[in-house]
C-alpha positions as semicolon CSV with decimal commas, in nm:
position;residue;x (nm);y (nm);z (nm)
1;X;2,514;50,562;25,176
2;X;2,495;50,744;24,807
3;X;2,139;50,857;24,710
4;X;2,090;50,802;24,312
5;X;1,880;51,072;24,198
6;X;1,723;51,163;23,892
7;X;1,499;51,411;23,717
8;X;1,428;51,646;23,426
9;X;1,707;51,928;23,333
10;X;1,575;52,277;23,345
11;X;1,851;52,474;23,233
12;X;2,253;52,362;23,099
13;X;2,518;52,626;23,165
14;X;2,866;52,658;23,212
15;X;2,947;52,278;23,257
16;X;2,649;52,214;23,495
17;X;2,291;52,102;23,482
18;X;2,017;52,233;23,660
19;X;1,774;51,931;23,736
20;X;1,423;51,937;23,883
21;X;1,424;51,683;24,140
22;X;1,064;51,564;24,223
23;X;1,015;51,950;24,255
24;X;1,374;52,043;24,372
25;X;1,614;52,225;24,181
26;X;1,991;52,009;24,201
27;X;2,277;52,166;24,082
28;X;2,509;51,857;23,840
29;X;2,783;51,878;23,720
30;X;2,808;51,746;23,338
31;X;3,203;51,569;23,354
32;X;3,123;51,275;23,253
33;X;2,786;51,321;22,976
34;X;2,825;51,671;22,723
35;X;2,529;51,646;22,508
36;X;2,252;51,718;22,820
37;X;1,996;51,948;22,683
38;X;1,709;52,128;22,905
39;X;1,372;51,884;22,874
40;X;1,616;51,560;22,883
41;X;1,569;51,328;23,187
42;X;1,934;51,212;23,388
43;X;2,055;51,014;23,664
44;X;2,270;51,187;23,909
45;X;2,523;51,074;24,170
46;X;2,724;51,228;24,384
47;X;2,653;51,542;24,217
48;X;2,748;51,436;23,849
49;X;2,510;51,359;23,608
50;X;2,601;50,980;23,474
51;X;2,379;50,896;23,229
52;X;2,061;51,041;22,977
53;X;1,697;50,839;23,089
54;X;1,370;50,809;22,993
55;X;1,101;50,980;23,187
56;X;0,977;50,603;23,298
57;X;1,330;50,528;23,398
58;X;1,347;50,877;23,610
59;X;1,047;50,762;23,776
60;X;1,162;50,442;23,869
61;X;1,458;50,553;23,998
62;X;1,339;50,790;24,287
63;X;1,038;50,557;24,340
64;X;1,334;50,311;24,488
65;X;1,431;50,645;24,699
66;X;1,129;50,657;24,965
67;X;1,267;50,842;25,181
68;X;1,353;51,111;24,897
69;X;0,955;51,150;24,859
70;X;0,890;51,192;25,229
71;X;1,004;51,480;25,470
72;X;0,896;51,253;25,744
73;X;1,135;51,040;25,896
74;X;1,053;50,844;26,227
75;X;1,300;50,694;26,470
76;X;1,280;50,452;26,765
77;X;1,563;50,391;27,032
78;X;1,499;50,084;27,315
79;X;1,730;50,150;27,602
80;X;1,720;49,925;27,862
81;X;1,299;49,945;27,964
82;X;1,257;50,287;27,799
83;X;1,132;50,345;27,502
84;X;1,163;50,717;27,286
């Protein structure tokens, strides 16, 4: 499964975007968008920035990601009578 992220670019250099990421820093590549500036909000995926966003759009997009927001992530195995 992909993860579609997005965020605000901090910095634009040498074909790549530098994109805060609910607090973490994600390296993009810019292949298929050229005119990213620092301060503009993007969508990435798979590593490539796809498309320019507004803030509320950015938002929206890794409030669909829940598990992007938590470090927590629980997991429950029945085998047989035993439970883990």
């Amino acid at each position: 499964m992909a993860l579609m992220l997005a965020g605000r670019v901090l910095e634009v250099k040498n074909g790549k975007a530098i994109v805060d990421v609910d607090g973490q820093s994600k390296e993009a590549k810019l292949d298929f968008i050229k005119d990213v500036k620092p301060g503009d909000y993007v969508k990435i995926y798979y590593g490539i920035v796809l498309e320019r966003v507004t803030s509320e759009e950015a938002e929206e997009t890794l409030a669909r990601c829940s598990y992007h927001r938590s470090n927590k992530m629980e997991l429950r195995f029945t085998v047989s009578n035993w439970r883990f």
